[in-house]
C-alpha positions in Angstrom: -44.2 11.4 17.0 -41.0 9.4 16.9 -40.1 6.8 14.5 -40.5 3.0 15.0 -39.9 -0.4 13.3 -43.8 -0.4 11.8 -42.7 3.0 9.7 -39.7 1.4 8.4 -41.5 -1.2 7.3 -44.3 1.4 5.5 -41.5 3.4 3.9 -39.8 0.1 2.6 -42.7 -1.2 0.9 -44.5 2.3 -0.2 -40.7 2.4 -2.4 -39.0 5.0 -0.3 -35.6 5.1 0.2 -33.7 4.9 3.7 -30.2 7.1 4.1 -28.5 5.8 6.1 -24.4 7.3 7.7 -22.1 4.5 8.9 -18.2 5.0 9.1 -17.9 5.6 12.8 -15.1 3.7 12.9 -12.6 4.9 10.6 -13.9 8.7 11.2 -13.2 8.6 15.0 -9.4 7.3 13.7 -8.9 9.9 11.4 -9.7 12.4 14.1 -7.3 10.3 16.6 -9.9 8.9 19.2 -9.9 5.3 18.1 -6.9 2.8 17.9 -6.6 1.6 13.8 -5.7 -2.3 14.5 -7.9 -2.7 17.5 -10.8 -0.8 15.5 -12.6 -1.2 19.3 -15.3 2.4 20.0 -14.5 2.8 23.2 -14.5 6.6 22.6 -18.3 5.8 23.3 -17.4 5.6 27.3 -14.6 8.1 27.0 -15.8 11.0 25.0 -19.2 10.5 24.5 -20.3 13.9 23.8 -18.3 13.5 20.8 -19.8 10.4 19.4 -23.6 12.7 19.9 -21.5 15.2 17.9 -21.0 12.7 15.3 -24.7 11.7 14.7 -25.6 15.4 14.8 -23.1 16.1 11.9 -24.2 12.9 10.2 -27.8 13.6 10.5 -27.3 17.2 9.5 -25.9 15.9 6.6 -29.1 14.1 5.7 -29.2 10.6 7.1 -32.9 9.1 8.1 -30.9 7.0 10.5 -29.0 7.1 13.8 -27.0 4.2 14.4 -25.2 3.2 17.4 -22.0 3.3 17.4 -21.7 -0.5 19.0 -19.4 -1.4 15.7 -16.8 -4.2 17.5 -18.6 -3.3 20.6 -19.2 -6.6 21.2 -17.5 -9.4 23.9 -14.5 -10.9 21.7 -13.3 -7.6 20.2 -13.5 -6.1 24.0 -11.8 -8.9 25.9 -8.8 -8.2 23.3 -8.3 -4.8 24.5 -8.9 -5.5 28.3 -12.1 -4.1 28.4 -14.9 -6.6 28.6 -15.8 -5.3 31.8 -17.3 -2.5 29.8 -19.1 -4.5 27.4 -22.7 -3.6 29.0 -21.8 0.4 29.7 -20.4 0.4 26.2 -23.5 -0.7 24.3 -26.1 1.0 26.4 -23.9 4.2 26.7 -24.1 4.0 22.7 -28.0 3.2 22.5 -28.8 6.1 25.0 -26.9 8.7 22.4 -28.2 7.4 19.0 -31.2 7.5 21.0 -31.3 11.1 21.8 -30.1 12.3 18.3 -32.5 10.5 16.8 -35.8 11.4 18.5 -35.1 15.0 18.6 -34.4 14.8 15.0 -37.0 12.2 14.1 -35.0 9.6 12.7 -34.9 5.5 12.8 -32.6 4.4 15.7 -30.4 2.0 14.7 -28.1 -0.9 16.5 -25.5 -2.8 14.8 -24.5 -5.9 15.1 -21.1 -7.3 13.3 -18.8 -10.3 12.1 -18.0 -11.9 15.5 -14.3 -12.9 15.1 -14.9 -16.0 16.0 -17.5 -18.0 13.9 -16.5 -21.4 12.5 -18.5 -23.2 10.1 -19.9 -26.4 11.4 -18.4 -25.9 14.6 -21.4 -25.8 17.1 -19.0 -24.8 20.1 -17.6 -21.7 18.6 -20.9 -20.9 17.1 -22.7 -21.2 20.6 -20.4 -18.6 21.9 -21.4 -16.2 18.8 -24.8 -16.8 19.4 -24.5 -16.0 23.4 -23.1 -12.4 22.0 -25.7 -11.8 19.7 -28.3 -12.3 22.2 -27.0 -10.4 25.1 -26.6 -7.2 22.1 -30.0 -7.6 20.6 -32.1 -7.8 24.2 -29.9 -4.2 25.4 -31.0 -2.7 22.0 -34.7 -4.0 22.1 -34.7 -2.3 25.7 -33.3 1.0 24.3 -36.5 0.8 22.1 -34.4 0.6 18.6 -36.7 1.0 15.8 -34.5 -2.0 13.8 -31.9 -4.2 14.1 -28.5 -4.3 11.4 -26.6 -7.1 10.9 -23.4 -6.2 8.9 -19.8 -7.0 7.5 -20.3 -10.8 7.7 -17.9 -12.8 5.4 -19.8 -16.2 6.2 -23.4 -17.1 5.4 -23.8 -18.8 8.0 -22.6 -16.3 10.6 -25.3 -14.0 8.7 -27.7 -16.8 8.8 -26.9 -16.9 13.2 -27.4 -13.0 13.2 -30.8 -13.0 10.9 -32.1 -16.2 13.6 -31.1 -14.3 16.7 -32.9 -10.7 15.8 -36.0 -13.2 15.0 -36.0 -15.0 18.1 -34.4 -12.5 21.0 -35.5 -9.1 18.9 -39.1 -8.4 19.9 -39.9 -8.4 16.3 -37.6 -5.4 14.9 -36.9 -6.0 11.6 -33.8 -7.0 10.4 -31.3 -5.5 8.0 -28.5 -7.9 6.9 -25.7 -7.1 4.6 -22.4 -8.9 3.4 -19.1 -8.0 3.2 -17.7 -8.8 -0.6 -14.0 -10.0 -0.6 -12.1 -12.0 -3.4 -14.2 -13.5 -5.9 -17.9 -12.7 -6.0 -18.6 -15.7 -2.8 -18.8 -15.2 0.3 -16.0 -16.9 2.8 -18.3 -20.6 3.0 -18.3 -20.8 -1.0 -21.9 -19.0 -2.2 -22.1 -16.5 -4.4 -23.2 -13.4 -2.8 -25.9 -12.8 -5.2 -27.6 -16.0 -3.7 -26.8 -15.2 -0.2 -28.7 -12.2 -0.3 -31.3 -14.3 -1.8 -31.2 -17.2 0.9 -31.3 -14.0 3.7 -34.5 -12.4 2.2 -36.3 -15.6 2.0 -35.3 -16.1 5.6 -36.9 -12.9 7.1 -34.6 -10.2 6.2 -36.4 -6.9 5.6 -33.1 -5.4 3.6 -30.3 -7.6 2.5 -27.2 -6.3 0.5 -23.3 -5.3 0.7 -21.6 -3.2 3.1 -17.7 -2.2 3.7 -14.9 -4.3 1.7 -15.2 -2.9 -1.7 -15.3 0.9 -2.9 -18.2 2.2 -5.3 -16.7 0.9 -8.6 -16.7 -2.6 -7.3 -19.6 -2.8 -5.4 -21.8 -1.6 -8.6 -21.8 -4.8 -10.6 -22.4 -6.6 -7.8 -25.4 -5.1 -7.1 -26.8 -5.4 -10.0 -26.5 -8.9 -10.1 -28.3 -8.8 -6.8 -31.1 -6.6 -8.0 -31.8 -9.0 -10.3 -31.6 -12.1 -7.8 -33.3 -10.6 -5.3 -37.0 -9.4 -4.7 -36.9 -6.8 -2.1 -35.5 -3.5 -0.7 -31.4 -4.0 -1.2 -29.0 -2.0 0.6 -25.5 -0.9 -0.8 -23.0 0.8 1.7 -19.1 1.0 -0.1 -16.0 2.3 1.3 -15.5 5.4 -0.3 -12.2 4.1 -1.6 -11.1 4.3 -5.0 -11.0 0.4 -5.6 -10.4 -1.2 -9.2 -10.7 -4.4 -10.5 -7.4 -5.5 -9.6 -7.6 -4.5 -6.2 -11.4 -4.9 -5.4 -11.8 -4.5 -1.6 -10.2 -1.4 0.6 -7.8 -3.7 2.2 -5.8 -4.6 -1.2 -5.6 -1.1 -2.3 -1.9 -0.3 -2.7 0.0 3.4 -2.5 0.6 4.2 -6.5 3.6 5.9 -5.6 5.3 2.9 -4.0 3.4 0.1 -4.3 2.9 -0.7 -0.4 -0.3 -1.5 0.6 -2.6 1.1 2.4 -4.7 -0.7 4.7 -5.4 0.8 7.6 -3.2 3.7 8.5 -2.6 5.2 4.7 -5.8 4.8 3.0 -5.9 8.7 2.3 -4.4 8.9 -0.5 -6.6 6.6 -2.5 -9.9 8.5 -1.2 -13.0 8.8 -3.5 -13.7 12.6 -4.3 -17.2 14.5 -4.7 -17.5 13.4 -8.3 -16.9 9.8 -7.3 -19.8 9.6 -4.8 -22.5 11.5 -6.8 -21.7 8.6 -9.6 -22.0 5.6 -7.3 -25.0 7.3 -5.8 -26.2 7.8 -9.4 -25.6 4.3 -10.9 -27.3 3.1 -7.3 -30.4 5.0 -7.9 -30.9 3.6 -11.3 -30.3 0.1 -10.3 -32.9 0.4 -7.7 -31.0 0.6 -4.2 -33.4 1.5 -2.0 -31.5 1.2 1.3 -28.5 3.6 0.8 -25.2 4.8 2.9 -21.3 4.7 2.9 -19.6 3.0 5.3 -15.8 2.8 6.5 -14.0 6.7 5.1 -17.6 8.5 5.3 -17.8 11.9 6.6 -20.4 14.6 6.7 -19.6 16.1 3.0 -19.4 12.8 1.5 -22.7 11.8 2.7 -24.4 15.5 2.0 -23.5 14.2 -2.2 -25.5 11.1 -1.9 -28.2 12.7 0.0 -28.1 15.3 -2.8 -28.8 13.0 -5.5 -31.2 10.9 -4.0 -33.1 13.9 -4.0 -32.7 15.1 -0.5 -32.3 18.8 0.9 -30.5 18.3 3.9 -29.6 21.6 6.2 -25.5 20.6 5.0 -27.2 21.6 1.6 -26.7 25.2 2.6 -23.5 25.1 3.0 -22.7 22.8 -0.9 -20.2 24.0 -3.2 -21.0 27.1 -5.1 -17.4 28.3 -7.2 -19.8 31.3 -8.7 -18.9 33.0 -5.2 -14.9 31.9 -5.4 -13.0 35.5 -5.7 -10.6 33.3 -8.3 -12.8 31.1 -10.2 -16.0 32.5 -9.8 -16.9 34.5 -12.7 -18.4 31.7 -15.8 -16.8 34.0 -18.6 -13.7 35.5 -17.3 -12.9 34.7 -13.3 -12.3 37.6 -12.3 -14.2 38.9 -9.3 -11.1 40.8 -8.1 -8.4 43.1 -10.0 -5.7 40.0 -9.5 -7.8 37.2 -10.4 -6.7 36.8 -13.8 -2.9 36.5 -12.3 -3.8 34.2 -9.7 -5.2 32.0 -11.4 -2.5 31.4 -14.1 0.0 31.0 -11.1 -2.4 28.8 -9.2 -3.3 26.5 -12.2 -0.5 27.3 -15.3 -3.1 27.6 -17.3 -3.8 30.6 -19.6 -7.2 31.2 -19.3 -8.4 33.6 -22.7 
């Protein structure tokens, strides 16, 4: 029997935790079938068997949730690249593949909505127009039968606040997940402290409020603690998988070590997160109480099969985790060697002396 929004709910509030895979985006880059810049999916209409590929790998690798891949799918973003026309095809092409992935699997479909580009606080005219988008997005996803509806990488309160009213009032009653991109300081763009804004979003209907995108799993971490404490229900975390510091919190002000030019978009790779990075952040999340868990912009399949991992899952990736006892160089725990040469190798491969 397939998933739907009244089991989300259940697992929610029985205290289970919800995987979940984003990163479409930057993974569909990397693998040169999305323009970095224009950030638009419109490998959905091109290549769509690859974007079912993508969930399959994603929910082999133990997410609970298959998301459409509708990221900057929406009006504004479209009409920049001269494709508005496919602004309906787009999003229901999307849908229709989630959709499929998911119910053979037996996994929450997911549809996202995102920062507009074009909010303006206190300006009702600008705001009409975001409002218009979010309504025409949430009624194509409530016919696709999605299970819930995600609101994510808002800046603003108040464009949040727009999102959380429309999935209430156009959404059929899906619940709503609604999470905050954290910039420079801890507020968001229209001056309130994020812990607070999560706060203000739960009280106002949101079944899972938290951060997504923006900052990488060192930053995000105090953060949400401070939001555990504020807030009284399910929180979500989602970080780049970016080494980010305290000097340069979000992804976008990482800059190269080597020669001090910032990295954002195109050169992010060499500031990756490894293994070891992800299974602490997942770690630290668990014990803070994130219940609603993922990465977003930089996850792939391996990344996400470590947080699964530690949240206790056994996903079919897990076959294939890391297991150096069965490395021909490295493998043997006393001496390495598995082969006549291994002691040789790996002096030359390492320089180290191993007695």
């Amino acid at each position: 029997m397939p998933m739907s929004s009244s089991d989300f709910i259940k697992r929610l509030k029985n205290g289970e935790n919800i995987l979940i895979a984003e990163g479409y985006l930057f993974e569909f880059g990397r693998r040169g079938y999305l323009k970095y810049g224009a950030n638009t999916p419109e490998v959905v209409v091109e290549h769509p068997e690859l974007v079912e590929v993508m969930h399959e790998e994603f929910v082999h690798a133990g997410s609970d949730v298959v998301e459409a891949f509708t990221y900057y799918g929406h009006r504004e973003k479209l009409k920049i690249i001269g494709r508005e026309d496919d602004l309906e095809k787009l999003n229901k092409t999307a849908l229709q593949i989630a959709r499929k992935v998911a119910r053979k699997h037996n996994r929450f479909l997911a549809f996202g909505l995102c920062n507009s580009t074009v909010f303006v606080p206190g300006d009702e005219k600008a705001n009409a127009k975001v409002r218009d988008m979010f309504k025409e997005q949430i009624e194509w996803a409530v016919q696709e039968g999605v299970d819930y509806i995600i609101g994510e990488t808002f800046n603003a309160l108040g464009e949040a606040m727009l999102a959380l009213e429309c999935i209430k009032e156009y959404g059929k009653g899906v619940p709503a997940v609604i999470t905050i991109a954290a910039y420079f300081p801890d507020i968001t763009t229209d001056d309130v402290p994020l812990p607070e804004a999560c706060r203000i979003l739960e009280e106002n209907g949101a079944a899972v409020v938290g951060l997504n995108c923006a900052r990488g799993p060192e930053t995000m971490l105090p953060l949400l603690r401070e939001i555990r404490k504020t807030c009284k229900g399910p929180i979500a975390a989602l970080p780049v998988p970016f080494r980010c510091t305290d000097e340069f919190r979000t992804f976008q002000s990482l800059k190269d070590p080597k020669t001090g030019k910032h990295l954002y978009l195109n050169d992010l790779e060499s500031v990756r997160c490894n293994s070891a990075d992800i299974r602490h952040f997942a770690n630290e999340a668990k014990q803070i109480g994130v219940q609603y868990i993922g990465l977003c912009c930089g996850n792939f399949a391996s990344y996400f099969r470590e947080l699964a991992e530690v949240y206790g899952r056994t996903p079919p990736a897990s076959h294939y985790s890391p297991d150096m006892s069965m490395n021909s160089v490295f493998g043997d725990e006393e001496t390495g060697e598995t082969f006549f040469y291994a002691h040789k190798c790996r002096v030359g491969m390492t320089r180290v002396i191993f007695q």
